[in-house]
N, C-alpha and C positions, 0 to 999 in steps of 0.2 A: 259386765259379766253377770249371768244370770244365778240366780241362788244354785239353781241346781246344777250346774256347772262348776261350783265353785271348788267341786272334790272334798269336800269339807271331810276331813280325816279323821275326826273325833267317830263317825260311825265307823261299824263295823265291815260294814258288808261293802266297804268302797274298795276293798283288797280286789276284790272276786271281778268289779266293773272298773276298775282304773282302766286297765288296756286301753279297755273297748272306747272309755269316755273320751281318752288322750287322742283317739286315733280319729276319734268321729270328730272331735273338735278344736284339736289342733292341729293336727299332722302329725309325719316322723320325721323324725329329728336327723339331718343330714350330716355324713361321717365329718369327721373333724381332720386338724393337718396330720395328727398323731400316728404310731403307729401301733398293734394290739398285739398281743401273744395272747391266744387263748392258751392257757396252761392246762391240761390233762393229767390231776393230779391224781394220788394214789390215794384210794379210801380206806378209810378203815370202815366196817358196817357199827351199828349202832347196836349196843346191847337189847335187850327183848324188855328189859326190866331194869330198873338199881333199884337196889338199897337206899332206903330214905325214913327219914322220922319228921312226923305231923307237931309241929309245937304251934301252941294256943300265940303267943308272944305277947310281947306288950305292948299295944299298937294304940296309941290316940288320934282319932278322928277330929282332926278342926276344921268345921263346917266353914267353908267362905261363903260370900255376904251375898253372892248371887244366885238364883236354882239353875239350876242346867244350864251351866257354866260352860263347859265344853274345854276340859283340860287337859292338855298333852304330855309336854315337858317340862321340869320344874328346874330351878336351879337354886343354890341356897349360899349367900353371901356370907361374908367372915361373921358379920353379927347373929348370924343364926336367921333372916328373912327368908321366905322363901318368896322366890318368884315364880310366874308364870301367866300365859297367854289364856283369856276366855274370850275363845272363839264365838259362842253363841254372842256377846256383846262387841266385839273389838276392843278389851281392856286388856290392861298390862297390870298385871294386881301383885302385892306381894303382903304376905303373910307372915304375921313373927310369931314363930312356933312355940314361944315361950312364952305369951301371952294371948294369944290368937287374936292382937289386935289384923284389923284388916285395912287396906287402903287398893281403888285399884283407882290408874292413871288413861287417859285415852288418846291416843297415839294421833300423828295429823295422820290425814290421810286416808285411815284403817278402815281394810274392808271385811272386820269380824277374820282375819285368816293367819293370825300370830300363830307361831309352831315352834321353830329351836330357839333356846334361849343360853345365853352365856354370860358371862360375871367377867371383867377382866382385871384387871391387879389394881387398879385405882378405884373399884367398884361400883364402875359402868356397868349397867345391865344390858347386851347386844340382845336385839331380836330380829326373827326373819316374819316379814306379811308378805306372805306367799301372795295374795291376792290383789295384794295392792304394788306389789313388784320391788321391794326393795328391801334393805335392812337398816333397822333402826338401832339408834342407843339413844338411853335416857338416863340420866344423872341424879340420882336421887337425891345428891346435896342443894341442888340449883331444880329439880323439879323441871328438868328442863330436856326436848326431846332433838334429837338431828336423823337426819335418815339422807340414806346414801341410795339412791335410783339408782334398779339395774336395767341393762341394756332389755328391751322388752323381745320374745322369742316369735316370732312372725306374727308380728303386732298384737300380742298378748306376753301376757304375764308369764316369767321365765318362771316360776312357783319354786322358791326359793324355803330350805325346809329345815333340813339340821345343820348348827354352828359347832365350830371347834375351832378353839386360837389353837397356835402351834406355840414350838418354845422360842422362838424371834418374835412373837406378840401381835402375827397374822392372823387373819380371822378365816376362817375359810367355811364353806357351805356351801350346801349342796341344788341342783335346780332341777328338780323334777318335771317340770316341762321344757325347759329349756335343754339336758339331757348334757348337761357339765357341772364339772365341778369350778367354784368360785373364789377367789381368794380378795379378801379387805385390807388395805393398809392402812390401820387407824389412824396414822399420824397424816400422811397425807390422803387420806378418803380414796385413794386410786386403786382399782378395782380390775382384775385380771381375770379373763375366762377362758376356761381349758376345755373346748369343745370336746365330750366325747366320742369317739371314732364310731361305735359301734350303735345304731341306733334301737332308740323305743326301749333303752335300759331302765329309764325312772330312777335315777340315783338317789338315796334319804337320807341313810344313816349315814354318819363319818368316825373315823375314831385316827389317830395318827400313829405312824409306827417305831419303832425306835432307832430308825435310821432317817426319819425326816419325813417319809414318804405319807402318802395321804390314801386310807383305804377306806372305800365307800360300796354301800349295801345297794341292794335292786329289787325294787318290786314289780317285776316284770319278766325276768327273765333266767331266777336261780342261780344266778352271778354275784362273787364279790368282783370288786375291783380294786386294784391299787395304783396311782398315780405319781411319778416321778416329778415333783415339782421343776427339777433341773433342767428336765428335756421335752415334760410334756407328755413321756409316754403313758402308754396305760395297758397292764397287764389282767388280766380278768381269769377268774379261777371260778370253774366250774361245779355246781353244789351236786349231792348226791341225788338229792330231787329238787325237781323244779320249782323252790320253796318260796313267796318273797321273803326278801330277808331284810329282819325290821331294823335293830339297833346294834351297831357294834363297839363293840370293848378293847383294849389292849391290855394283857396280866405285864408283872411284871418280868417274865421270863421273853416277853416279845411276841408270844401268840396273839395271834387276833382271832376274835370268839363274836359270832354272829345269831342274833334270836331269829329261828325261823317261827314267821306266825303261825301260819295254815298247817306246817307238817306238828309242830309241837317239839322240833329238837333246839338242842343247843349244838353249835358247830365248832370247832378249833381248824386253824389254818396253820401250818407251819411257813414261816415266809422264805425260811430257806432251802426248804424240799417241796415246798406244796401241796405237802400230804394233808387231807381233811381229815379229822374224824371229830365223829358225833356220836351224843348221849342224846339219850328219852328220857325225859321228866316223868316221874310217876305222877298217876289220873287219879287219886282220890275220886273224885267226883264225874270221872270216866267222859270229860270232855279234855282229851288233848291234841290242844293247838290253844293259842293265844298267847305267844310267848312276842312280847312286845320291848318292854324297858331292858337293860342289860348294862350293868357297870363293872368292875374289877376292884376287891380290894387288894389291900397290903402285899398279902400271903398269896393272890393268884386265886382265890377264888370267886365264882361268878355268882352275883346276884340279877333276879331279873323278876318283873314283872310276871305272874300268871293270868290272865283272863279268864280262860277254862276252869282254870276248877278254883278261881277266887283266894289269891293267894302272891304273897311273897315269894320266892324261892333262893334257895342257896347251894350253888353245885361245889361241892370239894372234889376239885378234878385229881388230889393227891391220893385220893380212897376212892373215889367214883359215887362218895355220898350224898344225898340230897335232904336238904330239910325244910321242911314247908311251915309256913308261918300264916296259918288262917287270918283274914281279914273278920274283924267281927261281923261289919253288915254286908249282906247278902246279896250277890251278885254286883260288887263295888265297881268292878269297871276300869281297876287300875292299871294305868299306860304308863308314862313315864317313873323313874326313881334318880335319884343323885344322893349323897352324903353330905353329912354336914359335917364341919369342925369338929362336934363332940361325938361323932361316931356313928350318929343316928342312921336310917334308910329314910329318907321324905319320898312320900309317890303322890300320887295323882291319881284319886277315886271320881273318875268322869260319869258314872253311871248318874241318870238325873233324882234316883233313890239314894245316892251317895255324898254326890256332890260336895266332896270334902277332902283335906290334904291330911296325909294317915304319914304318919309317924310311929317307925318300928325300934327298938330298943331290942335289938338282939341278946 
């Protein structure tokens, strides 16, 4: 596969040309045995404005050991490491936030195109190479890598993208060319595909629900969807605009909360009425959209990546408050976030001016 073909995700502007690239050079993905409910949910509209406050925070920049890395999503182990994929090299690097020692690894195979990454309870570090077709794990005790080949999607690479084990200790991820969602059985490597029904969705994000089910984001078509592991089916809920929608969360009350990039909201899904509704980020910096990373703490509130206007953010859905947390350097470029143990926000500053894992202390 050719460079340029490789969809490389780290740019920006691959939102706006995915369709077109998917359609020009691999086809559309043909319905699956399943069957769909498009669900016609109730909106609520989004406010004009919130309420929000600007804090400086306390964010440390650990520069990693490469320039223009190319970093997406991080993940961060019991000991405080953080991991993560650089795509501009095809490494698997991880980073110890409490020293900024550096080490990064290179995977067989690798075609520069690591994306989700996961930590499992023995602390394997799973990764998907979208390019090279398959998911890895690598063992940091034994320094040692296995990778699990998925079935290739009309003889190419099924672009295998974000991971989530579930709570039985399945791995599951998402294939954006391939145009389903995936499931790993770590113990015996056997690997299960849940064609989606509906074509040219681009499934990414995943997040799980509190009933089992598996719901996944679309940058293609302003759709979630959510997935009945039991049956197969797959029900798809409709966005208020036809946003992609990057990374999804689940609070602890059971909403699932999706970052739209391009529109600039935050969204809530109720799963058991299917009512949407969405907040607006306030624009400082009067560029909103780039709303990419997206996790949940404790208390139900969402945190997520800003692109636009260069920043952290924190929605208190209990008040409808927002509080922004400026990035020191300028125009950083931050994609992914996860938590650590001690409380912290770890992202991922991909700009080649940044190039560095930022660490927030709320």
């Amino acid at each position: 596969m050719s460079t340029a073909r490789r969809l490389r995700l780290s740019t920006i502007i691959f939102i706006a040309l995915l369709g077109l690239l998917v359609s020009a050079c691999y086809g559309i993905a043909p319905p699956g045995p399943q069957t769909v409910t498009n669900a016609a949910p109730v909106v609520t509209p989004a406010a004009a404005s919130a309420p929000y406050t600007i804090i400086p925070g306390k964010i440390r920049e650990l520069p990693v050991g490469d320039s223009n890395a190319g970093m997406m999503r991080p993940a961060v182990d019991s000991a405080g490491n953080v991991w993560f994929g650089e795509m501009n090299y095809g490494y698997l690097a991880e980073l110890n936030s409490n020293t900024g020692t550096f080490h990064h690894f290179t995977p067989p195979h690798n075609l520069e195109g690591i994306m989700g990454i996961a930590i499992d309870r023995l602390g394997n570090v799973w990764f998907a190479e979208q390019y090279a077709n398959y998911i890895g794990r690598f063992t940091p005790s034994t320094r040692t890598f296995k990778i699990y080949p998925l079935p290739p999607y009309r003889g190419h690479t099924a672009g295998p993208q974000d991971l989530l084990f579930d709570n039985a200790g399945n791995l599951w991820f998402t294939e954006l060319l391939g145009n389903a969602i995936g499931r790993l059985n770590p113990t015996t490597g056997q690997i299960h595909i849940y064609p989606i029904p509906t074509a040219n969705l681009l499934p990414y994000g995943l997040t799980l629900g509190h009933d089992g089910t598996i719901w996944f984001s679309s940058l293609a078509s302003g759709k979630i969807g959510r997935l009945d592991p039991a049956t197969g089916a797959v029900r798809l809920y409709t966005l208020p605009q036809p946003t992609p929608a990057m990374e999804l969360t689940t609070t602890p009350d059971g909403s699932i909360w999706f970052a739209g990039y391009q529109s600039g909201i935050l969204g809530q899904i109720n799963p058991q009425t299917g009512q949407i509704t969405t907040s607006i980020p306030p624009s400082p910096l009067g560029l909103r959209s780039g709303l990419y990373g997206l996790i949940s703490d404790a208390q139900g509130n969402l945190w997520f990546t800003y692109i636009g206007n260069n920043a952290i953010g924190k929605f208190i859905p209990a008040n409808g408050h927002y509080i922004l947390y400026q990035i020191p350097i300028p125009d950083s470029g931050p994609f992914g976030l996860a938590f650590s143990r001690q409380g912290t926000i770890v992202f991922t500053e991909s700009a080649a001016s940044a190039n560095s894992i930022g660490v927030l202390t709320p």
